[in-house]
N, C-alpha and C positions, 0 to 999 in steps of 0.2 A: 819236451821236444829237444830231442837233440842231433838233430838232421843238416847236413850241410848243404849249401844252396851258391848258386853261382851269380854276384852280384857285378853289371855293366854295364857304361854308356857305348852307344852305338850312336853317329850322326845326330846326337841332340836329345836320345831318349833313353830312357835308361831299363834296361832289361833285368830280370828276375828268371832265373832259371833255376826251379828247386821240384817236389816232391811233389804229388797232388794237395796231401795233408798240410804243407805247409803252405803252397800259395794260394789256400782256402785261408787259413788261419790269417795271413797277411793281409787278404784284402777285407776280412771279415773285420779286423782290427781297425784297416783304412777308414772302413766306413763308419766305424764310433768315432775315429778321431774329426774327419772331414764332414762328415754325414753321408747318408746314403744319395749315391744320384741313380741314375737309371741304370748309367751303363755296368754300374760297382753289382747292381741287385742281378743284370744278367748275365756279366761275368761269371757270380757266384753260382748261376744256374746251373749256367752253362758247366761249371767245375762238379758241380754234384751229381749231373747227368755226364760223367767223362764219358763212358762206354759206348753212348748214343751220340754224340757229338763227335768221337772221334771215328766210329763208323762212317759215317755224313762226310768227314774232310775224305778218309781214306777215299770213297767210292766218285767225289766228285773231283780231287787231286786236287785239293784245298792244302795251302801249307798252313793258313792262318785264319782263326775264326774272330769276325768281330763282333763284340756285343752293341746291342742296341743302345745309342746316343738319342737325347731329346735335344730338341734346338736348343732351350732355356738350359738343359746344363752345358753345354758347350757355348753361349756367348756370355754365360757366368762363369768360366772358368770352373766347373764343377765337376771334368770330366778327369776321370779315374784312370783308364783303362783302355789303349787304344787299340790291341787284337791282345789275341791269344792263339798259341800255338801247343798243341798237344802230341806227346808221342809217348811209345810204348818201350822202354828198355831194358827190360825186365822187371820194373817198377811204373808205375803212371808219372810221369814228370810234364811236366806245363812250363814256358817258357812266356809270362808276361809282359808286354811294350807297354810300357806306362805311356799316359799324353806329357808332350813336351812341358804342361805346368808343373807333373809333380817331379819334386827335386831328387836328386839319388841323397843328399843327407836325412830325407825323411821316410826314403825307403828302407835306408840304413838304420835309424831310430828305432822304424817298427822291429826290425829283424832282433838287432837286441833287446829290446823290451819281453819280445816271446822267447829271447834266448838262444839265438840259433847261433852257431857257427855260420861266416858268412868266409867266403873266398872269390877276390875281388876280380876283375880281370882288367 
């Protein structure tokens, strides 16, 4: 993979804007390293169904979709993933809000571990 991705903090969270293919491969990665919690597995759904998810935001003027959180991962600090935002630009791209636990140096880790070009902002 060699795809570049646009890595930032925002007000305390740190954002992930890259390629379908790759912010599958990230968060697939997250959840070997952290384990998997709820919201990481519907995240991941949600990214494999883009075409049907992104219908759903278009038609109801959703910017941002969230996945399903369980109590027990969010007062374990287990939570991955706090929305997702999906658009078409001539390519599929997804722009990730991690929860304010995960840090951007280990968002940054995973990215080069899979090798990406990362360009910070």
């Amino acid at each position: 993979m060699s795809s570049q991705v646009k890595l930032f903090r925002q007000l305390g969270y740190v954002y992930l804007r890259s390629p379908l293919e790759v912010a599958l491969s990230v968060l697939r990665r997250l959840g070997e390293l952290r384990g998997w919690s709820e919201d990481l597995s519907d995240a991941v759904r949600i990214l494999e169904n883009f075409d049907s998810f992104y219908e759903f935001m278009r038609r109801k003027h959703k910017e941002y979709v969230a996945p399903r959180k369980s109590e027990l991962d969010l007062l374990s600090g287990r939570v991955v993933v706090d929305k997702l935002k999906l658009e078409v630009d001539g390519e599929k791209v997804v722009t990730l809000v991690f929860d304010k636990r995960v840090g951007y140096e280990e968002v940054l880790r995973v990215l080069r571990e899979l090798g990406l070009t990362t360009f910070t902002a």
